[in-house]
C-alpha positions in Angstrom: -14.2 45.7 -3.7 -15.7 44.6 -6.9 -12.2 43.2 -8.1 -11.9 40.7 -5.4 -15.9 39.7 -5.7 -14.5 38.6 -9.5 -11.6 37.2 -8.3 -13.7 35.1 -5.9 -16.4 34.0 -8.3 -13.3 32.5 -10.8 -12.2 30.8 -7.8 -15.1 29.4 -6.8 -16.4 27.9 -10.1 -13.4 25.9 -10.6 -13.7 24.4 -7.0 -17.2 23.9 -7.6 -16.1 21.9 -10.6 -13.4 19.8 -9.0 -15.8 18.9 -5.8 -18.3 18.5 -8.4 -16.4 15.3 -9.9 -16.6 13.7 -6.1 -19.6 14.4 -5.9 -20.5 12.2 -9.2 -18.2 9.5 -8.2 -19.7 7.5 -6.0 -22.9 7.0 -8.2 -21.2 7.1 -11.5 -17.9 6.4 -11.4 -14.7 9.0 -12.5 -14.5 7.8 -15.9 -13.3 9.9 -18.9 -17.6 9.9 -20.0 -18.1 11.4 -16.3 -15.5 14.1 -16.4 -17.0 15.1 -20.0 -20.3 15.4 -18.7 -19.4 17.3 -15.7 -16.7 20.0 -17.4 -19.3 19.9 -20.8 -22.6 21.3 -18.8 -20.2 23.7 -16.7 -18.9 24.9 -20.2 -22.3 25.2 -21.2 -23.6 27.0 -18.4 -20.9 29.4 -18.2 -21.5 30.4 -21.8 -25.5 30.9 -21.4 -24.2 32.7 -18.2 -22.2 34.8 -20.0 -24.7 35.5 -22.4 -27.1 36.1 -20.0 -25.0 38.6 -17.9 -23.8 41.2 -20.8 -27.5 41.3 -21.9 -28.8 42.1 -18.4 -25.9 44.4 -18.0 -26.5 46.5 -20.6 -30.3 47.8 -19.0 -29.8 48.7 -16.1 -26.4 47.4 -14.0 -26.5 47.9 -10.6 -24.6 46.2 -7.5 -27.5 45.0 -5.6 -28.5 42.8 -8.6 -25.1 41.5 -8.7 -24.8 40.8 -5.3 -28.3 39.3 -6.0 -26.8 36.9 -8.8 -23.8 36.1 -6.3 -26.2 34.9 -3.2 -28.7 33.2 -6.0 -25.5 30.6 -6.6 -24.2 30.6 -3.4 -28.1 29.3 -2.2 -28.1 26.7 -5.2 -24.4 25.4 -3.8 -25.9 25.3 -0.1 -28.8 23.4 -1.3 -26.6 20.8 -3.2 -24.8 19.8 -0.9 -27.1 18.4 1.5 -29.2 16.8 -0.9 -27.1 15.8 -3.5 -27.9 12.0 -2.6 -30.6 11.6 -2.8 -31.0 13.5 -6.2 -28.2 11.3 -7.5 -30.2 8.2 -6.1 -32.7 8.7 -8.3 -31.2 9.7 -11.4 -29.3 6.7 -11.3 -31.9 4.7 -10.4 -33.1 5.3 -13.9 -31.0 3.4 -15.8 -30.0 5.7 -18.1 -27.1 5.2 -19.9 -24.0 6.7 -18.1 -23.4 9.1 -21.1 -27.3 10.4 -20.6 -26.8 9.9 -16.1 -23.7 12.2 -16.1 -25.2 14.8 -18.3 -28.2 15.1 -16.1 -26.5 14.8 -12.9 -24.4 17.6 -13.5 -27.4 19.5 -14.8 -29.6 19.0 -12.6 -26.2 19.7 -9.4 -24.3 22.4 -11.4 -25.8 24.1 -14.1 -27.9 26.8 -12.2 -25.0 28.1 -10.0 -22.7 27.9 -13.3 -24.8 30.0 -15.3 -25.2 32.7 -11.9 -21.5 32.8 -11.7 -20.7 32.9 -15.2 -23.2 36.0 -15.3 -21.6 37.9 -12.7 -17.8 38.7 -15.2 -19.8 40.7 -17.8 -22.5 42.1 -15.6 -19.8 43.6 -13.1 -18.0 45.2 -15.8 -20.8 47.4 -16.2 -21.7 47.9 -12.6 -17.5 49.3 -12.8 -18.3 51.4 -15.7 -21.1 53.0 -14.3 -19.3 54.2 -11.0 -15.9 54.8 -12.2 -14.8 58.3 -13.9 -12.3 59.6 -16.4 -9.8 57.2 -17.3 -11.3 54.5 -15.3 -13.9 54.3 -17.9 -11.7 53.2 -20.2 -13.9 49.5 -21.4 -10.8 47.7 -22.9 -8.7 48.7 -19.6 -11.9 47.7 -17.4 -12.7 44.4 -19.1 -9.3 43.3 -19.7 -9.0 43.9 -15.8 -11.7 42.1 -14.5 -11.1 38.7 -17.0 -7.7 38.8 -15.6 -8.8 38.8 -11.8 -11.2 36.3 -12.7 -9.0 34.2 -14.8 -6.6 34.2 -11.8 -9.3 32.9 -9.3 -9.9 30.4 -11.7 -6.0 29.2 -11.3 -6.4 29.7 -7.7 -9.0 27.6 -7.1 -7.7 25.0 -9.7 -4.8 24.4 -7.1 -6.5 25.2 -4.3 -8.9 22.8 -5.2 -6.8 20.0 -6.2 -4.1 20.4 -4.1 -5.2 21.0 -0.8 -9.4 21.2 -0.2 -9.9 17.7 -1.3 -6.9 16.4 0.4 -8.3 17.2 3.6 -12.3 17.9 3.5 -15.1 15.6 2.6 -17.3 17.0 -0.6 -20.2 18.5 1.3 -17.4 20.3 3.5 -16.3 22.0 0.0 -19.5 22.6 -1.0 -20.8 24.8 2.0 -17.3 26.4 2.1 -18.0 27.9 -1.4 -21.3 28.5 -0.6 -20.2 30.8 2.3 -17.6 32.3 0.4 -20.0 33.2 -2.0 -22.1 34.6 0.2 -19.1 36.9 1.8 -18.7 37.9 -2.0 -22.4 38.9 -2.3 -22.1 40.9 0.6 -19.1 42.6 -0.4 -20.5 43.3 -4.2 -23.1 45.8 -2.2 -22.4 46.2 1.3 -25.6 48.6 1.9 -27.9 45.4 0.5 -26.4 43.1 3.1 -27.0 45.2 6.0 -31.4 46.0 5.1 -31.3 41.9 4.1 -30.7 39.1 5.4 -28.3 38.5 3.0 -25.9 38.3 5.8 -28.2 35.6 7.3 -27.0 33.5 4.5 -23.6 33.8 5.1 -23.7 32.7 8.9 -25.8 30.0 8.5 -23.6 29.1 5.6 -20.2 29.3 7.7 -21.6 27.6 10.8 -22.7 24.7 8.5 -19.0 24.7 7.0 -17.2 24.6 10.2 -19.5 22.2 12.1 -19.0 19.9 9.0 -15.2 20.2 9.5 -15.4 19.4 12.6 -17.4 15.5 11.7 -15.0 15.0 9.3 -12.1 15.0 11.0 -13.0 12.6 13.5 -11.7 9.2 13.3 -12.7 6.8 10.9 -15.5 4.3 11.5 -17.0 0.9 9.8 -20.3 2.1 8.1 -18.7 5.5 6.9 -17.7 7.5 3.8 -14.9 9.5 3.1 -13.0 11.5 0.5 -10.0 10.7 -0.2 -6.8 12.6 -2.5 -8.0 10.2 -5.5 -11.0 8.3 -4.3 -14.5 8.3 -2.5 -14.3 4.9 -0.2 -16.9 3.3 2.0 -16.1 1.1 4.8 -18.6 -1.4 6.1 -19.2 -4.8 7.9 -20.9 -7.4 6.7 -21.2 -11.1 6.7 -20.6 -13.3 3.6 -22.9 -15.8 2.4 -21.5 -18.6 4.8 -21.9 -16.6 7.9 -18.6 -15.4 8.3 -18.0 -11.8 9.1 -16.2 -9.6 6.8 -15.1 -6.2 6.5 -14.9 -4.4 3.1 -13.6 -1.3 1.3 -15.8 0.2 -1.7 -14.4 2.4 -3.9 -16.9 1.4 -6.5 -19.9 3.0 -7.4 -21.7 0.3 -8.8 -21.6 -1.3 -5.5 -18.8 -3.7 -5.8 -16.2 -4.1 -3.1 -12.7 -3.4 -3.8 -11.1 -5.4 -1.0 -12.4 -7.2 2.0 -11.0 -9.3 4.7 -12.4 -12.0 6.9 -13.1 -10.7 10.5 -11.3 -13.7 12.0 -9.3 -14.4 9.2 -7.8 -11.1 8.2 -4.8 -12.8 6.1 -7.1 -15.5 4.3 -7.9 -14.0 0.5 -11.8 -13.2 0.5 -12.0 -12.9 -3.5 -11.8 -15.5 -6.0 -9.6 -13.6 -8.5 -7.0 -13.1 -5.7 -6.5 -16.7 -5.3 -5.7 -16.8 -8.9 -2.5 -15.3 -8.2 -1.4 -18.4 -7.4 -0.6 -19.4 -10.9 1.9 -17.1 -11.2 3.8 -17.9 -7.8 2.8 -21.8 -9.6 5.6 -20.9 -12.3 8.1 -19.7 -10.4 7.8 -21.7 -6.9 10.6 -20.1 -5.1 9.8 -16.3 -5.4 10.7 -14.2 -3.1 10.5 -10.8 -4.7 7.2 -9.3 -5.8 6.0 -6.1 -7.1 2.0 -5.3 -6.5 1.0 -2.9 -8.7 -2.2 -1.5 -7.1 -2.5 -1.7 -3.2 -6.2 -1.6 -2.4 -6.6 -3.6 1.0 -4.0 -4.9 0.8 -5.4 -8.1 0.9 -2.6 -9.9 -1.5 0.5 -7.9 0.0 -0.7 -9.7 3.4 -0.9 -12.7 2.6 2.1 -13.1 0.8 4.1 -12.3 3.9 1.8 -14.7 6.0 2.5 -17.6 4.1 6.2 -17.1 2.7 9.0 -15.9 5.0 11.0 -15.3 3.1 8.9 -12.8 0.4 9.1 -9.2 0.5 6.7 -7.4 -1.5 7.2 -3.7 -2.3 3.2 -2.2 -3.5 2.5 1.2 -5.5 -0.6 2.3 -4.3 -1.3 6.0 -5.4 -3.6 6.8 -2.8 -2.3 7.3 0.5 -6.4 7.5 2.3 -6.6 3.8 1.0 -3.5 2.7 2.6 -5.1 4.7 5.8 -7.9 2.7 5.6 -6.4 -0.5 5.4 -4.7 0.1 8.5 -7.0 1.1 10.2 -9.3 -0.9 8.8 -8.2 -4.5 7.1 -5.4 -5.3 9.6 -2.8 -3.6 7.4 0.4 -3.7 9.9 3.9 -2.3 9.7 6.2 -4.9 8.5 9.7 -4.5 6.8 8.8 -6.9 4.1 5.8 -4.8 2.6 7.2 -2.0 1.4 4.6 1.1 0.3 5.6 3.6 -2.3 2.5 6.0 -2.6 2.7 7.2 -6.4 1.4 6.5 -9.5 2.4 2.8 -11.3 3.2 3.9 -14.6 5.6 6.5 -12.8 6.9 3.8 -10.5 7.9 1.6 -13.5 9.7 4.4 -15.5 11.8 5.4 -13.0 12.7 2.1 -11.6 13.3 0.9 -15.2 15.7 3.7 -16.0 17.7 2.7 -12.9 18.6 -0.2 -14.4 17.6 -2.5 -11.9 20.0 -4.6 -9.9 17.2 -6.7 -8.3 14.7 -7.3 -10.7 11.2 -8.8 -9.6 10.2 -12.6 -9.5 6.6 -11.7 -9.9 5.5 -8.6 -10.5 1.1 -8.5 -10.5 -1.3 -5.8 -11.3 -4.7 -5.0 -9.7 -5.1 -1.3 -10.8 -8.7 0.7 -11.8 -9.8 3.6 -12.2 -13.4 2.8 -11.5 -14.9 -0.7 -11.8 -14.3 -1.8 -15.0 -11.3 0.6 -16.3 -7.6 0.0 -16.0 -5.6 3.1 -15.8 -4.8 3.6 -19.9 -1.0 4.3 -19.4 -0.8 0.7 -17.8 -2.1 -1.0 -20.1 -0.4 0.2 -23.1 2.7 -1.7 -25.4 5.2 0.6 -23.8 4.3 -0.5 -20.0 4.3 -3.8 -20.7 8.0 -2.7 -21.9 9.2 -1.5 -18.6 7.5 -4.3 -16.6 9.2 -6.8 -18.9 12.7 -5.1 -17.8 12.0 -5.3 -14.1 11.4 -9.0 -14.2 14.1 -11.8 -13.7 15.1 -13.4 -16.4 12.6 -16.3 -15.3 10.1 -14.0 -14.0 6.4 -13.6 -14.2 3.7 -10.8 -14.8 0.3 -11.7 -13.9 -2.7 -8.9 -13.6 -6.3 -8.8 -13.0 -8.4 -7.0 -16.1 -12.2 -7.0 -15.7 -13.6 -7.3 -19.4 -15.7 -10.3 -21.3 -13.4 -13.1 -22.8 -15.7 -12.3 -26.2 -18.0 -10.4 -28.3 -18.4 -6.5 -27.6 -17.7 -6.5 -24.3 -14.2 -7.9 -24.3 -12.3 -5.3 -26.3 -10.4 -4.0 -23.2 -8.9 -7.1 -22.8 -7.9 -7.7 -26.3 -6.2 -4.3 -25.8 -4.4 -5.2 -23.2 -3.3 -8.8 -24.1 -2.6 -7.2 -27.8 -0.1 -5.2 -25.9 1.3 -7.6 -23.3 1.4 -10.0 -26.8 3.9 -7.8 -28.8 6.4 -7.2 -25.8 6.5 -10.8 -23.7 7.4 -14.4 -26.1 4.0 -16.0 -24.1 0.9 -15.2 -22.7 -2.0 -16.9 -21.0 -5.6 -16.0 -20.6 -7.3 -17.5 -17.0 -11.2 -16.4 -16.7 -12.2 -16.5 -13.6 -15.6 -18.0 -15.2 -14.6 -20.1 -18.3 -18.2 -20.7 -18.9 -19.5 -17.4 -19.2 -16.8 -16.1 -21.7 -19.3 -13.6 -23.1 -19.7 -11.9 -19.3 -17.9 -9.4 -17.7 -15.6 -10.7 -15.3 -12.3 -11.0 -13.4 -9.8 -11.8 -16.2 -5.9 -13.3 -15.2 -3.7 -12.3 -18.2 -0.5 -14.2 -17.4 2.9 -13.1 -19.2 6.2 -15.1 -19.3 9.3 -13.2 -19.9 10.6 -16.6 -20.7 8.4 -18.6 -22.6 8.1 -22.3 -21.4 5.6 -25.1 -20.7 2.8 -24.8 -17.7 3.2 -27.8 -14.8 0.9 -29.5 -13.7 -0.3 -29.1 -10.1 -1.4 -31.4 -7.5 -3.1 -29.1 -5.3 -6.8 -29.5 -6.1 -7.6 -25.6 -6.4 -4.9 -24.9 -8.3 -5.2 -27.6 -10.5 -8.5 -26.5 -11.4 -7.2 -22.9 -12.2 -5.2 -23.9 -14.5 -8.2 -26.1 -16.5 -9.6 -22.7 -16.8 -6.8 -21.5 -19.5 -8.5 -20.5 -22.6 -6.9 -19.5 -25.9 -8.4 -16.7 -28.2 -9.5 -18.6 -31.4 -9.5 -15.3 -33.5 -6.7 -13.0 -34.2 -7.6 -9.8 -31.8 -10.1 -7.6 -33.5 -9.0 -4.1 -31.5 -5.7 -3.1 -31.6 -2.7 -3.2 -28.9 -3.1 -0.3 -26.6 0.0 2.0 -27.1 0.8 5.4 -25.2 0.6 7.6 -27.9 -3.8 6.0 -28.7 -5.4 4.1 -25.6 -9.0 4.7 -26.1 -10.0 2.4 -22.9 -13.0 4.7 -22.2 -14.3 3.7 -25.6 -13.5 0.3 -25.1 -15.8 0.0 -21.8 -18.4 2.0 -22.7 -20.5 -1.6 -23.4 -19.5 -2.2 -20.0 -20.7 0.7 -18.5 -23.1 0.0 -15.5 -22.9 -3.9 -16.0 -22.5 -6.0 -12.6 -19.1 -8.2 -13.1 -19.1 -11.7 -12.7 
């Protein structure tokens, strides 16, 4: 019995941990600093846990205390996940920086059940030694069995975790599920305790919370809701902009920023300003027809290609399949031959398409990726990206993407990264900032790259002439280096950013 409550505790840790990064991500993003944070104070706790554990093991070991330390984290769990809102409300609400948020978020959520469970693996090596006889009493045999069984749950729940429980539960789903299963481990750890307590109490209330929880979450979808998804936590809501009109937007942002939105009556008109910007790169070559959109979202510029060019078919690499869900179900996302939907990651998309050796290379190909709000994936920004995009453009074709960054000072060193690495690979680039007069803010950024270099036209549509005025060329040579594969430090390179409001 007391091998499967060990294996159970690994297990549970390391889905705690992996639920634990949802839980963060909504409030503070699920940047490299967040995951740190989060896997630095479980580290930490586990330690003082295991510390903790062999000393209280060595008075006096006995199951019901074990079960005790077992039910002690499985009520900690149960109280997180109702109330890890509001907790994380206020500790963001401090403006702290995000280094000194995550740390005490993950404190203040994990830390107590971490150090319980990480007390349990040395404290119920003792509780074995001091009911097993001959042989079994062996302390190398009984050690090295009980760090296996709990190593083992710890790979379990890894996959288990990642693989399936997040896929298809919301986080406070996970959260009571662990807490129950913790509870059946505390009973199990000393069965006599759980029937003269109401340890078993714990347990019910914990499962019935679990499946009722389930049960919400797998109805459908509605405006005003949150959701897990494989890769994300989104929010859909309604809304009306600042003229009145009604719109409908996806947040995957947890500085409150909205990743895509679409015009109630509208649904193919583009809501954002940086989206319209696209236009510069359909501007140099007029008569596109293919395009590559790296980053789905809402599908917002997909859409509207197809809308207003018959003849365009656009194939998109959107990771996340629960954001394409929601766009459907949500932005007016349809079927249509012409958008074609490959659900995998960019940088993965690009290698393998490259390596094929294209026989229909791209006219355009545009990138709206992040990883939060102000961080492009590293491995598609880097020299050897820009490499395979630049092979899966026509000879005459274009690469246009959205970076949010400052133009200059400290804030703008994740777009000198990037264009230092679009630089070395295309003949010419172009900067557009969405706000040329506030170079020193963070904002939406057009980095425009010509596979073969030539002049700009001139426009006569009004908006689009006015785009183009917005070109801007960096004066200095770029102070932080091209981002390559083998060193990408974007993290570093946002930190200034970190909890700033883009333009």
């Amino acid at each position: 019995m007391l091998e499967g409550v060990a294996f159970i505790c690994g297990a549970s840790v390391m889905v705690l941990e992996m639920a634990g990064a949802r839980v963060l991500a909504p409030y503070l993003g699920t940047s490299i600093v967040v995951w740190t944070a989060l896997i630095g104070v479980i580290l930490a706790s586990l330690s003082f846990g295991y510390w903790t554990g062999g000393r209280l093991g060595d008075r006096n070991p006995s199951a019901a205390t074990l079960a005790k330390m077992i039910a002690g984290g499985s009520g900690f769990v149960l109280v997180a996940a109702p109330l890890h809102s509001p907790i994380l409300d206020l500790i963001t609400g401090w403006k702290w920086p995000i280094e000194v948020s995550a740390v005490a978020a993950a404190v203040v959520l994990f830390s107590v059940p971490s150090i319980l469970l990480g007390m349990v693996s040395p404290y119920i090596i003792q509780v074995r030694l001091l009911t097993s006889t001959g042989p079994e009493r062996r302390t190398g045999t009984v050690m090295g069995r009980f760090f296996a069984l709990s190593t083992i749950g710890s790979i379990v729940g890894t996959f288990l975790g990642g693989y399936w429980l997040i896929s298809w539960f919301g986080t406070r789903v996970i959260l009571y599920v662990v807490a129950a299963t913790l509870a059946i481990a505390a009973v199990m750890a000393a069965p006599k305790m759980g029937r003269k307590n109401p340890g078993i109490f714990l347990f019910s209330a914990c499962l019935c919370m679990a499946v009722l929880s389930a049960l919400t979450a797998e109805k459908d979808l509605a405006v005003g809701i949150e959701q897990d998804t494989r890769y994300n936590h989104i929010k859909l809501q309604e809304g009306e902009s600042a003229d009145g009109q009604m719109l409908r937007c996806l947040f995957t942002d947890p500085g409150g920023m909205a990743q895509s939105c679409m015009f109630v009556d509208d649904p193919d008109a583009l809501v954002f300003n940086y989206t319209r910007h696209y236009a510069i790169a359909w501007h140099m070559v007029p008569e596109a027809k293919t395009f590559l959109m790296l980053g789905g979202g809402g599908y917002s510029v997909p859409r509207y290609l197809v809308s207003t060019r018959p003849a365009a078919v656009v194939d998109v690499v959107e990771i996340d399949p629960g954001i394409t869900a929601a766009a459907e179900t949500f932005l007016a996302l349809k079927p249509d031959p012409r958008i074609r939907i490959f659900h995998e990651d960019a940088r993965v998309f690009l290698n393998q398409k490259a390596r094929m050796e294209p026989k229909e290379p791209y006219d355009i190909i545009m990138g709206d990726t992040f990883t939060s709000s102000y961080n492009i994936p590293f491995h598609l920004g880097t020299v050897e990206c820009a490499e395979k995009i630049r092979m899966l453009l026509k000879d005459d074709g274009v690469f246009i993407c959205n970076i949010i960054s400052a133009v200059t000072g400290d804030k703008s060193r994740v777009l000198q990264s990037i264009h230092g690495a679009l630089d070395q690979v295309f003949p010419q680039t172009h900067i557009f900032p969405i706000y040329p007069d506030r170079l020193g803010e963070i904002q939406n950024v057009m980095v425009m790259a010509l596979k073969s270099p030539r002049p700009i036209p001139g426009a006569t549509d009004s908006e689009l002439a006015a785009m183009l005025k917005k070109e801007i060329r960096l004066l200095l040579p770029h102070k932080t280096p091209p981002l390559v594969d083998d060193f990408a430090p974007v993290e570093r390179y946002a930190l200034p950013m970190l909890g700033k409001n883009r333009a």
